[in-house]
Residue frames as qw, qx, qy, qz and C-alpha x, y, z in Angstrom:
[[0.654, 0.704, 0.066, 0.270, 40.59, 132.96, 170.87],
 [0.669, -0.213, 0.018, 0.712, 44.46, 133.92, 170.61],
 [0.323, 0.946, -0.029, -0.029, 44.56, 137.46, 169.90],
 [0.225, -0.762, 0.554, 0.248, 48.83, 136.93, 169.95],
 [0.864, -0.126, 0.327, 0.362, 49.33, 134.98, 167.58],
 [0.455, -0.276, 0.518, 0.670, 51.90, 135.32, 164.49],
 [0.220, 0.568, 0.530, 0.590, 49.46, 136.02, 161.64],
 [0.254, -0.825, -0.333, 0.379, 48.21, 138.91, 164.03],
 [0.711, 0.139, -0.013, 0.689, 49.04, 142.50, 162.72],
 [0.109, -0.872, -0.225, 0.420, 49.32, 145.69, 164.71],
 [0.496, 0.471, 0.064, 0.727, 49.98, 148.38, 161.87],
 [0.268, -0.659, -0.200, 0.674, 50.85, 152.07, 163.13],
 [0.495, 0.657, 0.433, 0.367, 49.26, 154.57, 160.81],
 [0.140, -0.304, -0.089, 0.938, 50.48, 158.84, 161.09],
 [0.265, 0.726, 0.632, 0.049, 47.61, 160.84, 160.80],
 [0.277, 0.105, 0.283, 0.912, 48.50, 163.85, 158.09],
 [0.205, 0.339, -0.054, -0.917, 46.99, 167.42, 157.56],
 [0.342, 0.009, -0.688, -0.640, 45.19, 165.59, 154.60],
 [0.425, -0.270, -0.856, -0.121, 43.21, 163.56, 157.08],
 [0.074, -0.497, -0.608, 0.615, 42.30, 166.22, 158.95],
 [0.265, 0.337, -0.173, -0.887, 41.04, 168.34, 155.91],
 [0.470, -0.104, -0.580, -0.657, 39.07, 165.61, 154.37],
 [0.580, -0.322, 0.446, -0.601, 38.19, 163.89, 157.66],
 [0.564, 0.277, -0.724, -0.285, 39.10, 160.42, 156.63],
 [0.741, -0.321, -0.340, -0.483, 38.29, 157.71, 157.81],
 [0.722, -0.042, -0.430, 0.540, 41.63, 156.61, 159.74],
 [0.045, 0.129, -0.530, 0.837, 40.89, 160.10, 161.83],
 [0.608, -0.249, -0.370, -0.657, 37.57, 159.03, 162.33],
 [0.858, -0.219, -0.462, 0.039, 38.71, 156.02, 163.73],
 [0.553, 0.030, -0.476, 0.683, 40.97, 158.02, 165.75],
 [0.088, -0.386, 0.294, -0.870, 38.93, 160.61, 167.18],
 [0.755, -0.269, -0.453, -0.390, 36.35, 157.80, 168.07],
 [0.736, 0.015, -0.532, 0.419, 39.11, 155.96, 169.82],
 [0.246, 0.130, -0.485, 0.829, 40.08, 159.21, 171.86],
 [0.477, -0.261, -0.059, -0.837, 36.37, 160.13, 172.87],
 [0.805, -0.315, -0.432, -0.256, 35.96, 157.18, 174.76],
 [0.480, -0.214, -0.463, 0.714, 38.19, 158.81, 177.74],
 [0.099, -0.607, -0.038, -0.787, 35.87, 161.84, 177.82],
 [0.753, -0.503, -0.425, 0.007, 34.62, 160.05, 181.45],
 [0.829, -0.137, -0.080, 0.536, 38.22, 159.96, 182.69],
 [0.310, -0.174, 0.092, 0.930, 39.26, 163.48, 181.10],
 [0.218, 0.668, 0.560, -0.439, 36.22, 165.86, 180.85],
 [0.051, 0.815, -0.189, -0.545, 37.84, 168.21, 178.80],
 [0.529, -0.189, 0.694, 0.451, 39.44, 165.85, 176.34],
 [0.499, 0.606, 0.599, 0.157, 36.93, 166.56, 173.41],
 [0.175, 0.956, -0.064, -0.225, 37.67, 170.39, 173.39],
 [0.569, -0.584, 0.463, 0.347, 41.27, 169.26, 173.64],
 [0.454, 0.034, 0.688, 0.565, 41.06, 167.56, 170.67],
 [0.208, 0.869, 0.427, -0.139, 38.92, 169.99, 168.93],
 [0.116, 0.986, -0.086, 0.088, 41.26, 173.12, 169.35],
 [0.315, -0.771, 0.545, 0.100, 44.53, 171.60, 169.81],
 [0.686, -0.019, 0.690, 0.231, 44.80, 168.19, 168.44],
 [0.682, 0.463, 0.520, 0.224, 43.46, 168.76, 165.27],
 [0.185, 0.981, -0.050, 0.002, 44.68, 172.34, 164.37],
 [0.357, -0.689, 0.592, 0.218, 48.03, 171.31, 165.52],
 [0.721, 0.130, 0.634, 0.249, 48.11, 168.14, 162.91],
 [0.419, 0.829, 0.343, 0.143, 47.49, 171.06, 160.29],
 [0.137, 0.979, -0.142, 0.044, 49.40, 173.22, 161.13],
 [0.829, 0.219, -0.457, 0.235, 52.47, 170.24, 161.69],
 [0.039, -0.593, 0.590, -0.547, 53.37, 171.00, 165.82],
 [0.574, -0.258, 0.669, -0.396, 51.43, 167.76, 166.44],
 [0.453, 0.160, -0.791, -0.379, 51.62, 164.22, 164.81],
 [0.713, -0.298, 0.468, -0.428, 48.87, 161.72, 166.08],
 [0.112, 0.385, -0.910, -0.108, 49.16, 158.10, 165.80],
 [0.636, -0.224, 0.539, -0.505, 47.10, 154.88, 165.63],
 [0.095, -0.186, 0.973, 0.096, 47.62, 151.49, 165.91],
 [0.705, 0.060, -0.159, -0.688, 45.21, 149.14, 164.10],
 [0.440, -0.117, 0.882, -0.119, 44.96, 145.50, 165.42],
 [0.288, 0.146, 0.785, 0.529, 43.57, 144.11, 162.22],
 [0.135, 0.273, 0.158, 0.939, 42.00, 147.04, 161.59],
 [0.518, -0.698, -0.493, -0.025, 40.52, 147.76, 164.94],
 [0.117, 0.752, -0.360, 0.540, 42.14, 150.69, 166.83],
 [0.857, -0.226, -0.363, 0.287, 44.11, 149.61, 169.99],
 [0.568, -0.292, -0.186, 0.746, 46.53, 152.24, 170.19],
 [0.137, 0.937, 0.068, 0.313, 46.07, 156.56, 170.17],
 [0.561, -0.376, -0.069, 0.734, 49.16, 158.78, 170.69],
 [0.295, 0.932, 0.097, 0.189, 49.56, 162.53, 170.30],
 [0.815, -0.148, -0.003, 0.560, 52.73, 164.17, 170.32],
 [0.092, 0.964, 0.242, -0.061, 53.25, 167.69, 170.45],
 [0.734, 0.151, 0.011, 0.662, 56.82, 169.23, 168.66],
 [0.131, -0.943, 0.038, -0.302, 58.91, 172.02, 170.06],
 [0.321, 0.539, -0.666, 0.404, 62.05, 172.72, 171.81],
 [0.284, -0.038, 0.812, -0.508, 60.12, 171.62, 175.13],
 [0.516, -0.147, -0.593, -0.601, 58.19, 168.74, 173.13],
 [0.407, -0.288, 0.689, -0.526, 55.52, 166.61, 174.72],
 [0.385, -0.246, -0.769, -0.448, 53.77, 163.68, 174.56],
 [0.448, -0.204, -0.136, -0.860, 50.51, 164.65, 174.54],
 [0.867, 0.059, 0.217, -0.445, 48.42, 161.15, 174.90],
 [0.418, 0.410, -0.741, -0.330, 49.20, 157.61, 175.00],
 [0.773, -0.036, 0.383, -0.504, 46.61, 154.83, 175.28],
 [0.295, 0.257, -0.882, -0.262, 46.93, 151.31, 174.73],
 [0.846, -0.174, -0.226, -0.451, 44.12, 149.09, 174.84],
 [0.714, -0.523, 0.405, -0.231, 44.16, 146.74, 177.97],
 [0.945, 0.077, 0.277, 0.154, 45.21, 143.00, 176.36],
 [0.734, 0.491, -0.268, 0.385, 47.92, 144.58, 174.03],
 [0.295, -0.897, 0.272, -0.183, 49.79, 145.93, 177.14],
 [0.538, -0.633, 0.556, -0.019, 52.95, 144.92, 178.23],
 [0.821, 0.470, 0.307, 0.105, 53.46, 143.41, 174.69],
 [0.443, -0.244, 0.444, 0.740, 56.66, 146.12, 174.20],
 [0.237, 0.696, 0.412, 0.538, 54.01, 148.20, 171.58],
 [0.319, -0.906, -0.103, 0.260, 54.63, 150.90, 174.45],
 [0.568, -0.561, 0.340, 0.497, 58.25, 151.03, 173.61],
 [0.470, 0.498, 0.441, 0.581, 57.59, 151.03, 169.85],
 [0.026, -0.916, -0.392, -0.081, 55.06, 154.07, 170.55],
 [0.549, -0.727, -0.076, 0.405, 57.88, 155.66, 172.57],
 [0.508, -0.064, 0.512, 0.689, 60.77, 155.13, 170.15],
 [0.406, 0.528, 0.523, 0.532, 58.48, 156.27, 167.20],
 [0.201, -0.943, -0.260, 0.049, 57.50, 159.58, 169.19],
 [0.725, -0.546, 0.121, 0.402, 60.88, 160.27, 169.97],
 [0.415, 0.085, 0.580, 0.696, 62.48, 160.26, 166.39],
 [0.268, 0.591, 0.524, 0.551, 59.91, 162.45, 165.08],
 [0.393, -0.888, -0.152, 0.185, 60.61, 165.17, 167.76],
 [0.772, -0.185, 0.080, 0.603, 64.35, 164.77, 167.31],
 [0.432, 0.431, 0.160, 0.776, 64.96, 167.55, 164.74],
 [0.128, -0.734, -0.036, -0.666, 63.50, 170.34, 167.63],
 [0.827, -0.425, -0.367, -0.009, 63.64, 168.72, 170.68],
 [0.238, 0.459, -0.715, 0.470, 66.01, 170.20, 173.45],
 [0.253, -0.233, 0.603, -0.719, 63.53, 168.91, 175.89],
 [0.434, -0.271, -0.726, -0.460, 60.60, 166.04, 176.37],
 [0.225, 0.020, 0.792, -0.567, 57.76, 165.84, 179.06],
 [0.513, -0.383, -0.616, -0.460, 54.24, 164.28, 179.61],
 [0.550, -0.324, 0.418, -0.646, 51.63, 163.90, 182.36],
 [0.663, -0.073, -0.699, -0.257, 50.60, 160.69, 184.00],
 [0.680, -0.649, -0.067, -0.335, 48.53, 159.29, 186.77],
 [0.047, -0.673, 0.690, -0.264, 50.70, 158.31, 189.87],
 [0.901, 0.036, 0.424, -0.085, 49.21, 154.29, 190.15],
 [0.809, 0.581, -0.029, 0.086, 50.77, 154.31, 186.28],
 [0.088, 0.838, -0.499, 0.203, 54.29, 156.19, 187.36],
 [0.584, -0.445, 0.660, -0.161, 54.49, 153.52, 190.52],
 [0.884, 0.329, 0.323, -0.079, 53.70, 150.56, 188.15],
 [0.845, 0.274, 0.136, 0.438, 56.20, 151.19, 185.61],
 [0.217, -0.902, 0.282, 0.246, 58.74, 153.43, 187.04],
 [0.486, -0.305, 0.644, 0.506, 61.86, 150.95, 185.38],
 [0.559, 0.486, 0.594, 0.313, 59.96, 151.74, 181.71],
 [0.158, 0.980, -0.006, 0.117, 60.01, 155.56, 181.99],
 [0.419, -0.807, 0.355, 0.217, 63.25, 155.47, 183.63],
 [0.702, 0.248, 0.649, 0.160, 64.50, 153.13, 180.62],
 [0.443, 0.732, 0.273, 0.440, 63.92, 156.16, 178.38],
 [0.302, 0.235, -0.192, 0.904, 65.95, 158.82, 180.29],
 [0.338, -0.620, -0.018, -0.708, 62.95, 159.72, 182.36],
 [0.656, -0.033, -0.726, 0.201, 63.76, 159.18, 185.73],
 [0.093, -0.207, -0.575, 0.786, 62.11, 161.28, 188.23],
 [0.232, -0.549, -0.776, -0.207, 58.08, 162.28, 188.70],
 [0.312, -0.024, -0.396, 0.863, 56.72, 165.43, 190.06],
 [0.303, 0.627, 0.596, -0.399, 53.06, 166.95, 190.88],
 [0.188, 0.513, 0.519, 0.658, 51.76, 168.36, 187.50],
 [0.101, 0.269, 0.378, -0.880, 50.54, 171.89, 188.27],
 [0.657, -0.006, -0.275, -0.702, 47.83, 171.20, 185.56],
 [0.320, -0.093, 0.943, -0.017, 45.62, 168.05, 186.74],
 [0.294, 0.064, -0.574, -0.761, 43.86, 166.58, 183.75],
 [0.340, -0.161, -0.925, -0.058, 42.23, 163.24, 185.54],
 [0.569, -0.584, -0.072, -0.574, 38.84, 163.99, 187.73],
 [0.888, -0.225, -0.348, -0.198, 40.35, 160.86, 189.83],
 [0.907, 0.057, 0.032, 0.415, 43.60, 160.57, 190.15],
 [0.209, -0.837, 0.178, 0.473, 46.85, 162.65, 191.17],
 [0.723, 0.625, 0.054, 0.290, 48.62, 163.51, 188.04],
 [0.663, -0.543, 0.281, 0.432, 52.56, 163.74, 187.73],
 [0.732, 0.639, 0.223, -0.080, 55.03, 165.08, 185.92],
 [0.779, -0.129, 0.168, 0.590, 58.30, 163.74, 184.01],
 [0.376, 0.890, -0.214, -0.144, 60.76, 165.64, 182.25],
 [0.814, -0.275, 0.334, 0.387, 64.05, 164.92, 180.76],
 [0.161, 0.759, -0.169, -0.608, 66.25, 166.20, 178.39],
 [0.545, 0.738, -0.308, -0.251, 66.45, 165.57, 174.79],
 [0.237, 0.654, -0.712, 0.088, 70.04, 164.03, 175.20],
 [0.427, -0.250, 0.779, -0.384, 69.37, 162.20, 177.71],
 [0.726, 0.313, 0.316, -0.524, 66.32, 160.48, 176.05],
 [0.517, 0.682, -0.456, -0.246, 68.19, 160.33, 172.83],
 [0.298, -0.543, 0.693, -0.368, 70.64, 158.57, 174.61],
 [0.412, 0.038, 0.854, -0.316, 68.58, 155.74, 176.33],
 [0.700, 0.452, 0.219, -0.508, 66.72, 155.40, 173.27],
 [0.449, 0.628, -0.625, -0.114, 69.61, 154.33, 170.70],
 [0.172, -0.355, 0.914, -0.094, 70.73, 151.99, 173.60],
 [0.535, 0.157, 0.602, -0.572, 66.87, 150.29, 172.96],
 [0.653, 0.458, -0.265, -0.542, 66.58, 150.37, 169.44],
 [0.445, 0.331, -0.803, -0.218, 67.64, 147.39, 168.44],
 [0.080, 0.279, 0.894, -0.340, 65.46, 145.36, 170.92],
 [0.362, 0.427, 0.225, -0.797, 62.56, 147.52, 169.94],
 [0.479, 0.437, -0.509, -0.565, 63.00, 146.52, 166.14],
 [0.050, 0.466, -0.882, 0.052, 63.67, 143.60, 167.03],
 [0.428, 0.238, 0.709, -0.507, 60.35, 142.48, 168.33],
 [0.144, 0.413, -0.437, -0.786, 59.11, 142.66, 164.85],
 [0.763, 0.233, -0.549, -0.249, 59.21, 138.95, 163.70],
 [0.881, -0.251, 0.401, 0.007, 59.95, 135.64, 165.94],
 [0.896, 0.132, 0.285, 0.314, 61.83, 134.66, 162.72],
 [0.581, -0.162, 0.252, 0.757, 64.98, 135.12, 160.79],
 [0.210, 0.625, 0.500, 0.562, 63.31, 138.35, 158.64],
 [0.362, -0.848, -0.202, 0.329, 63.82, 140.98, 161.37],
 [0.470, 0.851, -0.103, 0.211, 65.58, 143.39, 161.00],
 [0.348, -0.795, 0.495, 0.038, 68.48, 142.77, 163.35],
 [0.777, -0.133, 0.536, 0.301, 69.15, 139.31, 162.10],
 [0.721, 0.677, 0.131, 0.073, 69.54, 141.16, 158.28],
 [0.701, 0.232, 0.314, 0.597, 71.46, 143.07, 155.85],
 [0.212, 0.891, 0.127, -0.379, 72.25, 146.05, 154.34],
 [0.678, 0.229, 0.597, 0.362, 73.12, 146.15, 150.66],
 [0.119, 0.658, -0.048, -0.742, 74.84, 148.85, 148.68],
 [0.617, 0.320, 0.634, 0.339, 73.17, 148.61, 145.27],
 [0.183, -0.056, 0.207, 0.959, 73.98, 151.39, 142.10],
 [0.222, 0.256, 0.395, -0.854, 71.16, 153.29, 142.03],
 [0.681, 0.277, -0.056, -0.675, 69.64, 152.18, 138.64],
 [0.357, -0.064, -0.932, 0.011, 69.90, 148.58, 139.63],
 [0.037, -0.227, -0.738, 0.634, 67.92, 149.59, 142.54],
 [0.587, 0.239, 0.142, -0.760, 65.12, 151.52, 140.89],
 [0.582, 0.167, -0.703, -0.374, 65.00, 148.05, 138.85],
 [0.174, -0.169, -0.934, 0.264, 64.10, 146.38, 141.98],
 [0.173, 0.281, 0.421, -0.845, 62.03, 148.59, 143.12],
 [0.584, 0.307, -0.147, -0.737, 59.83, 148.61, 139.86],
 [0.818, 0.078, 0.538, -0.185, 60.05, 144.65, 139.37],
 [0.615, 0.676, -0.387, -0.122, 62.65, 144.48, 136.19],
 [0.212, 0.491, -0.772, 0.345, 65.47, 143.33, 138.76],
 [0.871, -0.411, -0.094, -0.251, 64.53, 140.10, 140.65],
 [0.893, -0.201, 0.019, 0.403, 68.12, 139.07, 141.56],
 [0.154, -0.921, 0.356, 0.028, 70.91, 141.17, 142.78],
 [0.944, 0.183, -0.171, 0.215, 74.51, 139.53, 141.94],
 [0.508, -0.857, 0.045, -0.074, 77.08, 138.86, 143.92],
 [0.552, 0.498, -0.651, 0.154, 81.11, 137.88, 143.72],
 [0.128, 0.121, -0.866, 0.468, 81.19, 136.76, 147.39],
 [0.566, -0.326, 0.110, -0.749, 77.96, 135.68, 149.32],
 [0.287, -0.191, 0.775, -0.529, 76.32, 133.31, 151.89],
 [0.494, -0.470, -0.534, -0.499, 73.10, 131.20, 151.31],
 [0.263, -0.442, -0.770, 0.377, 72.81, 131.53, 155.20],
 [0.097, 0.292, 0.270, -0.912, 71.17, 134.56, 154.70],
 [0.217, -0.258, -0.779, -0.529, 68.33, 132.86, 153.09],
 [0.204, -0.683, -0.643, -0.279, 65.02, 134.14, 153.98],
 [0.338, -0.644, -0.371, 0.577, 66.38, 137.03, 156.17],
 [0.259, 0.920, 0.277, -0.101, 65.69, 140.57, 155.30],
 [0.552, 0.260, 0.226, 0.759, 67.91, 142.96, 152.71],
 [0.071, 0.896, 0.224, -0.377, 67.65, 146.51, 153.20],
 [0.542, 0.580, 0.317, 0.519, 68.59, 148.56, 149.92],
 [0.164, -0.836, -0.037, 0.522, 70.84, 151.33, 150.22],
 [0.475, 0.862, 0.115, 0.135, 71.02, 153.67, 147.00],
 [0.651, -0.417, -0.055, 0.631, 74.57, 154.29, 146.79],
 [0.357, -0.454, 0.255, 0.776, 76.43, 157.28, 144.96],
 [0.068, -0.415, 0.060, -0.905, 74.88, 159.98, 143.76],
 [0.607, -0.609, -0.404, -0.312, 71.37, 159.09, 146.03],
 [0.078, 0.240, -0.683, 0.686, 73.46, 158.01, 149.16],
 [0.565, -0.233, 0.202, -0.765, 69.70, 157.03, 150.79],
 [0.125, 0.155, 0.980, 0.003, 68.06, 153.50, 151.94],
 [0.363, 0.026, -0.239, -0.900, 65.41, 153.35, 149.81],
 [0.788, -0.258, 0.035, -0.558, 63.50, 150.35, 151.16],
 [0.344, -0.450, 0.819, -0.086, 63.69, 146.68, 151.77],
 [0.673, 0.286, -0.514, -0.450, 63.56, 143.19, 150.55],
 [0.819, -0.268, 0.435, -0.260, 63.31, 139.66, 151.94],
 [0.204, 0.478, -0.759, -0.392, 66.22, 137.15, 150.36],
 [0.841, 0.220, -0.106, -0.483, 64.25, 134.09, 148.63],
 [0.973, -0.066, 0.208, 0.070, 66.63, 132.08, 148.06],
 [0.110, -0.886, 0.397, 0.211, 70.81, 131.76, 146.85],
 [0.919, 0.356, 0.145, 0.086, 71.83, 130.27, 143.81],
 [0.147, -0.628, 0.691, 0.327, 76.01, 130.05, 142.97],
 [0.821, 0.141, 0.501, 0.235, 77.22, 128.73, 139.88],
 [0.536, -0.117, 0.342, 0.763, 78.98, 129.74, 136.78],
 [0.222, 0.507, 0.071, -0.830, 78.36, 133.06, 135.18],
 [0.159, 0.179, -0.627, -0.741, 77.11, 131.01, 131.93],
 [0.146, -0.357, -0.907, 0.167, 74.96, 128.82, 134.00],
 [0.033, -0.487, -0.558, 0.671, 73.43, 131.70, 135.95],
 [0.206, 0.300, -0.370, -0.855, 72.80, 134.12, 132.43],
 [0.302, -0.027, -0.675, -0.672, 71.27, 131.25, 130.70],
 [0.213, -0.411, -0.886, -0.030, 68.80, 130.42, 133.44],
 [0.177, -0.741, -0.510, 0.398, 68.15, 133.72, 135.15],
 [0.383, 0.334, 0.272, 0.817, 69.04, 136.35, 132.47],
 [0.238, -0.609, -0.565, -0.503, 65.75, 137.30, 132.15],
 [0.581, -0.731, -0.310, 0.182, 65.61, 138.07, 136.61],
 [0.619, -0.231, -0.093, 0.745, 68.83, 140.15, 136.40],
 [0.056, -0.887, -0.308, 0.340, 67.66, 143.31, 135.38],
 [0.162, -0.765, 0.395, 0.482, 71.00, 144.19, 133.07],
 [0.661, 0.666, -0.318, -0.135, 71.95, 143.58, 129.55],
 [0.945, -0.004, -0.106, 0.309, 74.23, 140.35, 128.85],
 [0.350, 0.561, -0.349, 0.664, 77.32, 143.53, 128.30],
 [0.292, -0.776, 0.190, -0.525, 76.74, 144.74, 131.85],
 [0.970, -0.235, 0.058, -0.034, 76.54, 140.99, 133.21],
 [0.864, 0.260, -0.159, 0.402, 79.65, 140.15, 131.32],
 [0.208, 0.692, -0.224, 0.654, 81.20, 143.29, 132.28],
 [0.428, -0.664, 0.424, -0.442, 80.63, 142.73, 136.17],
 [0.910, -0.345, 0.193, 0.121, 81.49, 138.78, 136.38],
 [0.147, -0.812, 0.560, 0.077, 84.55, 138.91, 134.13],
 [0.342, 0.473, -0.794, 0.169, 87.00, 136.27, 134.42],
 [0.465, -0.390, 0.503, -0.615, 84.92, 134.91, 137.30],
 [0.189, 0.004, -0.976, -0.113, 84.99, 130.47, 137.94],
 [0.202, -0.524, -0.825, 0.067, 81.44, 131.22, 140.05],
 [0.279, -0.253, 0.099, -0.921, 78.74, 134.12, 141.15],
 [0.034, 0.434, 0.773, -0.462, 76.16, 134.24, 143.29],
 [0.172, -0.445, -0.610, -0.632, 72.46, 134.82, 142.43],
 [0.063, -0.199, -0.700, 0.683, 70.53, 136.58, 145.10],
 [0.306, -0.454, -0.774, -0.317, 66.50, 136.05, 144.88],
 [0.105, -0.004, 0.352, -0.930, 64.51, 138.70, 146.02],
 [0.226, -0.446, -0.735, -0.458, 61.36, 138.86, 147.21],
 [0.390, -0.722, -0.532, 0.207, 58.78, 141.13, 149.21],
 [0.411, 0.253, 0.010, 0.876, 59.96, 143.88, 147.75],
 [0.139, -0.838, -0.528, -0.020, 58.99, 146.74, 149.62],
 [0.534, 0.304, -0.016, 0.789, 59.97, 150.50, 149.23],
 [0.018, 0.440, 0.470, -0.765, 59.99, 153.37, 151.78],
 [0.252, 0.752, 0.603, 0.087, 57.62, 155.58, 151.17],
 [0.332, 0.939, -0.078, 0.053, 60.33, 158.09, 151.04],
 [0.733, 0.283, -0.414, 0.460, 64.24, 157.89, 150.97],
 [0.511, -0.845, 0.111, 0.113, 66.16, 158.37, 154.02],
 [0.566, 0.684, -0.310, 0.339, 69.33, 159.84, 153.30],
 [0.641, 0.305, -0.460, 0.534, 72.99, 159.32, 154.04],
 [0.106, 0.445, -0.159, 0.875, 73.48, 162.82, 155.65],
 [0.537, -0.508, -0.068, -0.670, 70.01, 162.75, 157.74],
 [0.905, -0.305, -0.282, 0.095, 70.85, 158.98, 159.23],
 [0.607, -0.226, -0.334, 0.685, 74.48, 160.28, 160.83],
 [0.130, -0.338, 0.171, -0.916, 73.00, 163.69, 161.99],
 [0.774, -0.330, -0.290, -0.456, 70.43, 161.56, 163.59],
 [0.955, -0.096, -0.243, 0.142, 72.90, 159.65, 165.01],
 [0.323, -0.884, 0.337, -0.009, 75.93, 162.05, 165.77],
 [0.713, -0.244, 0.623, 0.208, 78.00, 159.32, 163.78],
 [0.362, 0.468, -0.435, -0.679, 79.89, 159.18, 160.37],
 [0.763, 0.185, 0.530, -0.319, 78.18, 156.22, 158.77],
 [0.023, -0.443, 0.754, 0.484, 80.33, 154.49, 156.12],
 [0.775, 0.331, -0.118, -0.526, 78.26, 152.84, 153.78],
 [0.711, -0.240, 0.608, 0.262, 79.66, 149.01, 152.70],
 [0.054, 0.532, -0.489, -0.689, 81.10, 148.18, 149.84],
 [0.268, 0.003, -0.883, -0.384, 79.06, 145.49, 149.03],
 [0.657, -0.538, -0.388, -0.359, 76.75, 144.04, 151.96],
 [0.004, -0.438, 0.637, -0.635, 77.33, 144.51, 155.97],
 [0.453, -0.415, -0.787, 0.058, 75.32, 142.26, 158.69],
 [0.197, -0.745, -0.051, -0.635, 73.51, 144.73, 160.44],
 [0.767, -0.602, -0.201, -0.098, 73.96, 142.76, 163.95],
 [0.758, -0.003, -0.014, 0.652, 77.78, 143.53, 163.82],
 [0.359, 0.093, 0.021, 0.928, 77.23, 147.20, 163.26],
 [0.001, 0.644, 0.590, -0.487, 75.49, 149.17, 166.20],
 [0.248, 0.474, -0.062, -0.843, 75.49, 152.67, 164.29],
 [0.285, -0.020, -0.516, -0.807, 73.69, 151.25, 161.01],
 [0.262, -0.337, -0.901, 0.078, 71.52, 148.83, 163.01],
 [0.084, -0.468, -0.446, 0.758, 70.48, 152.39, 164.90],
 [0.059, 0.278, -0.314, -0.906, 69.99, 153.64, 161.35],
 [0.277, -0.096, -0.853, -0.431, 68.33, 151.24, 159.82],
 [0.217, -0.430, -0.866, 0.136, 65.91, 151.16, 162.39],
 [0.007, -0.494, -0.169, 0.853, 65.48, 154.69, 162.70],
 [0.060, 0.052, -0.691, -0.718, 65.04, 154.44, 158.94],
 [0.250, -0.425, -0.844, -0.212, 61.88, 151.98, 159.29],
 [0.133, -0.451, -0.559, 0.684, 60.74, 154.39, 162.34],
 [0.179, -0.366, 0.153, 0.901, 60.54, 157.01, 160.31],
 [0.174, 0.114, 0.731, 0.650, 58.35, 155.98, 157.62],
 [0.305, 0.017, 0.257, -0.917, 55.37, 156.79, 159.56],
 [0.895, -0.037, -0.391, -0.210, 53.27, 153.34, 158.33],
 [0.209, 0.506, -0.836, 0.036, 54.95, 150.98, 159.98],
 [0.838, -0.361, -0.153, -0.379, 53.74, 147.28, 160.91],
 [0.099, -0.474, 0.832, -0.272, 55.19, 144.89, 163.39],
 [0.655, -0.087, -0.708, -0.249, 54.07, 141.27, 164.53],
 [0.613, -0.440, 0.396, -0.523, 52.53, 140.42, 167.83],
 [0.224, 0.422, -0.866, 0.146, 54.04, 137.84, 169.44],
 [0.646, -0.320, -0.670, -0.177, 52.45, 134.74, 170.85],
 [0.003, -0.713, 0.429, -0.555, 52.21, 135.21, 174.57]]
């Protein structure tokens, strides 16, 4: 059996304070997962005991786990502070070297950012030698005895780097990271980003608004992904959409077959084509909204960049700072799935 193929999906869940006060079943599956290195790390149960889980409560640690159709694969802990760390990160044997390291990394990263002047972790020295060009990749690029060793086997090492540095070599990655998503045109590098008025956008978002209209537009950007940014007052991307398909024709044509998909009184319609010999119908579908907005302000303080919004729609593969955003954006959400790739 292929476990790589394309229908294959590794989600990445964030386990919350809430799932450590009712003990749900997604930290169930995660404390299962991490108890099956008690061999390897004697100590690893107290660990999580009095540190992992008090820290998820008290928000100075976020864990993570990946679910391979809902089977854990991946466990990550991450511990926040000016000298953050990551804590734990295990990846089941077969998904290695599959680039779900580099998600893990990325996603750790970003959710440090806002304290971070520093990151380190521990790891054995077989793992350091083995993939010295992957740590070094993220701004870690040197390896030193750990004065704590955790492993009963194995010397244990340990990186450090700063913050900046990381930051850094992480932006230059993102977009390959994201990128790994999909095989097909619906990634997010090959997309969009679309500035729509904010109560056109909660009309997509609730299913009133199935078609966005345009005065200029492409049908090559059929079937490739739309991200939705909330312009003035909101200023936030508020989630994304997958384009269906791109009808053009005359604004009387387009009213009397897709009125009903446009989401806006005939006045508003009339009032935005005008005088116009043709528009453009853009078919959404797969609507899907964050699970919270990321704003304007947070994406270029994240970035250290002002971030001009378009006035209509930008290609995200032309423009490195929103492509950094936008992908930070999806980082952020703290769900997030990707597609394993055939290998």
């Amino acid at each position: 059996m292929d476990l790589f193929t394309s229908e294959a999906n590794l989600e990445i869940v964030k386990i919350n304070k809430g799932d450590v006060i009712l003990n749900s079943d997604t930290l169930k599956l995660f404390k299962t997962s991490i108890l099956k290195h008690e061999e390897m790390y004697p100590k690893i149960s107290l660990w999580l005991k009095n540190k992992v889980l008090p820290g998820i409560e008290s928000g100075q640690r976020i864990a993570y786990l990946g679910l391979y159709n809902g089977e854990p694969v991946v466990t990550a802990v991450v511990k926040i502070g000016p000298s953050s760390k990551f804590c734990h990160l295990h990846i089941e044997k077969k998904f290695q070297d599959k680039s779900i390291g580099e998600l893990f990394f990325a996603m750790m990263i970003v959710d440090v950012r806002h304290m971070a002047q520093s990151i380190h972790f521990t790891l054995p020295e077989s793992l350091w030698e083995d993939e010295k060009g992957f740590f070094s990749s993220f701004g870690f690029e040197q390896a030193k005895k750990s004065k704590t060793q955790y492993r009963k086997s194995e010397e244990e090492l340990s990186c450090n780097a700063t913050f900046k540095k990381v930051w850094e070599s992480t932006l230059i990655k993102l977009p390959k990271i994201m990128e790994i998503q999909a095989a097909d045109k619906s990634n997010v590098v090959n997309g969009l980003m679309m500035s729509v008025q904010p109560k056109f956008t909660d009309r997509i978002l609730n299913g009133d608004k199935v078609i966005e209209l345009r005065k200029k537009f492409n049908s090559k950007w059929t079937q490739r992904r739309i991200t939705l940014y909330s312009s003035a007052p909101n200023k936030s991307i508020i989630g994304y959409a997958v384009i269906q398909k791109v009808i053009s024709n005359t604004p009387e044509k387009i009213w009397e077959e897709y009125g009903s998909e446009l989401g806006c009184s005939q006045t508003e319609y009339k009032d935005y084509t005008g005088n116009l010999d043709k528009v453009f119908a853009i078919k959404l579908t797969e609507v899907t909204p964050y699970k919270n907005p990321i704003f304007l302000s947070q994406l270029s303080n994240f970035l250290g960049a002002d971030l001009i919004p378009p006035q209509s729609y930008l290609a995200l593969k032309e423009n490195k700072n929103w492509l950094n955003a936008i992908a930070i954006s999806d980082l952020l959400q703290g769900k997030f799935s990707t597609i394993i790739q055939n290998a």
